[in-house]
C-alpha positions, 0 to 999 in steps of 0.5 A: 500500500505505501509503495502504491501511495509513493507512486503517485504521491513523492512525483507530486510533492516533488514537483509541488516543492519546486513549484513553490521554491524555484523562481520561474524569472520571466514567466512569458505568456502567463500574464496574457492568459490570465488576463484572458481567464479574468474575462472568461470568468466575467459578465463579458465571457462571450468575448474572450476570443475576439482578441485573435491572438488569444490561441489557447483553448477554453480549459487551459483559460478555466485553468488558470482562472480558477487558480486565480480564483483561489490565490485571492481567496487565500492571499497567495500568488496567482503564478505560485498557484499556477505553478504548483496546480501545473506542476502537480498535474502535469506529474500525475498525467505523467505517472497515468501514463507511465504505469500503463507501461510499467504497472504491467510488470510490477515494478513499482520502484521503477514507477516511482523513478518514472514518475520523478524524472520529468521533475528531475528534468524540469519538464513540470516546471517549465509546463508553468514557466511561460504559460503553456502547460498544454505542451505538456498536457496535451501529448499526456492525454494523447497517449492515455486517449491512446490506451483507451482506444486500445482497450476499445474504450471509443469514447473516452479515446475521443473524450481526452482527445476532445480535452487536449484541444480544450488546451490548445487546438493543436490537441485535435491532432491527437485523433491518430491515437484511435488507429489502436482501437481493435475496430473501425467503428470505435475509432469513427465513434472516438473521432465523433466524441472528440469532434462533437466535444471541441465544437462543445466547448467553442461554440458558445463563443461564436454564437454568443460572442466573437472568435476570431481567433481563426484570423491570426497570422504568424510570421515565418521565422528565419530560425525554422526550416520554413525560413530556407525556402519562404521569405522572412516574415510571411504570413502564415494563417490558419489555412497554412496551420490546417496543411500543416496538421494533415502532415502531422496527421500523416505521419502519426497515422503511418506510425500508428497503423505499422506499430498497432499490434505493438505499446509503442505506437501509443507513444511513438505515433504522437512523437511523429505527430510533434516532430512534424508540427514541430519541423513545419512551424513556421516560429520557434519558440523554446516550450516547443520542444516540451511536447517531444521531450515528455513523448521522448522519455515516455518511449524511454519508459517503455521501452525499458521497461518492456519485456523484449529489452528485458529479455534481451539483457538476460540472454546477454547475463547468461552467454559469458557463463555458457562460454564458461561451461563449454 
């Protein structure tokens, strides 16, 4: 029982402590998205998205906001709040992650490591440093959706796809996740419930209010790999954002249905999804690589953990003692 409490509980109280010792310095966008969460809690909520470089989703607004909410209630800080309600988080997403890797085998000390190391690399903290926790969140959820799909839950697949989109949109791209449900129909039924679940959570604000966050533009950086073939500066809008989604969606789909009879695929589909996103974004900010470093040491946890590795290391204890017999 104190081993199953460790699990979950030393992640948490770790990533807590940091959230509340460590200074996080220039916190980004967080003062941004607060300002946005103050209105969405407001007689005004209808028009949250008029600003259209408001480009986060409604749940990490409700986040935020509601840990505003608190730090007035008790006199804290907003971004202590913040940062120990993401820290704290962000480290049982990890830990529901992990233990469908390695709770199977048993092994609760290696689920305790596997849970301290996104502390330990700062990847909970920096989900709270510049207000972005969804890059963190969002392929978390992704993989839980995945094994949900797996185990022919359809709509709790979708339902948690649904949710990473409630952070940032980007989240949709989730839906490669649903190629590990065992039949066509539940991977429609998955991608229906995600669907029908976003379009929940935007609409009342484009029927009530404005969203205009589809009107925004970025400019191509000259740091990206678009910046070797596009002019410095060109805009680049959402039509642009939707083809480069469907290439994300590619190659998460083409991993996914060659790795479906195999774990991995759970967290080595989503890892494609990011690098694509990644590689053909056309601005480079440094909370990008947070969604590849948290797929990265997940497929580390696996694949230590998984039992073609462990079998492979104990044919390798046993040759030197067979050469001996002979």
């Amino acid at each position: 029982m104190k081993a199953r409490v460790a699990v979950w509980l030393l992640p948490v109280l770790a990533a807590s402590a940091i959230a509340l010792v460590v200074s996080p310095g220039d916190t980004g966008d967080l003062a941004y998205f607060v300002h946005g969460a103050e209105r969405l809690f407001s007689g005004d909520w209808a028009s949250t998205y008029a600003d259209p470089s408001l480009q986060v989703g409604p749940l990490q607004l409700l986040l935020f906001g509601g840990a505003d909410l608190l730090a007035d209630a008790v006199g804290a800080s907003t971004a202590r709040v913040i940062a120990v309600a993401v820290g704290a988080g962000t480290a049982v997403l990890f830990v529901s992650a992990a233990r469908r890797f390695v709770a199977e085998r048993g092994d609760r000390l290696v689920l305790v490591a596997a849970g301290l190391a996104p502390v330990a690399l700062g990847l909970t903290f920096d989900a709270f440093r510049d207000g972005h926790p969804a890059q963190v969140v969002v392929p978390l959820l992704w993989v839980l959706a995945g094994f949900e799909a797996r185990a022919g839950r359809a709509w709790r697949a979708g339902l948690l796809v649904g949710v990473s989109a409630g952070f940032e949109l980007w989240g949709l791209l989730g839906v490669v996740v649903v190629v590990a449900a065992p039949r066509m129909t539940q991977r429609v039924r998955a991608v229906a419930v995600t669907a029908a679940f976003t379009a929940a959570l935007f609409s009342p604000f484009a029927v009530f209010g404005e969203l205009r966050m589809f009107e925004y533009r970025w400019q191509v950086n000259g740091d990206t790999l678009l910046g070797l073939f596009v002019e410095h500066g060109t805009a680049f809008g959402w039509q642009l954002r939707a083809l480069q989604g469907l290439a994300a969606v590619g190659a998460g789909l083409a991993v996914a249905w060659a790795l479906r009879r195999s774990v991995a695929a759970l967290w080595a589909a989503p890892l494609a999804v990011v690098t694509v996103r990644l590689a053909l974004d056309p601005v480079r900010y440094p909370w990008y690589w947070l969604a590849l470093e948290t797929l990265v040491l997940l497929g580390a946890v696996q694949l230590a953990t998984s039992g073609a590795l462990q079998a492979f290391m104990a044919r390798k204890r046993h040759r030197p003692a067979v050469a001996a017999d002979r």
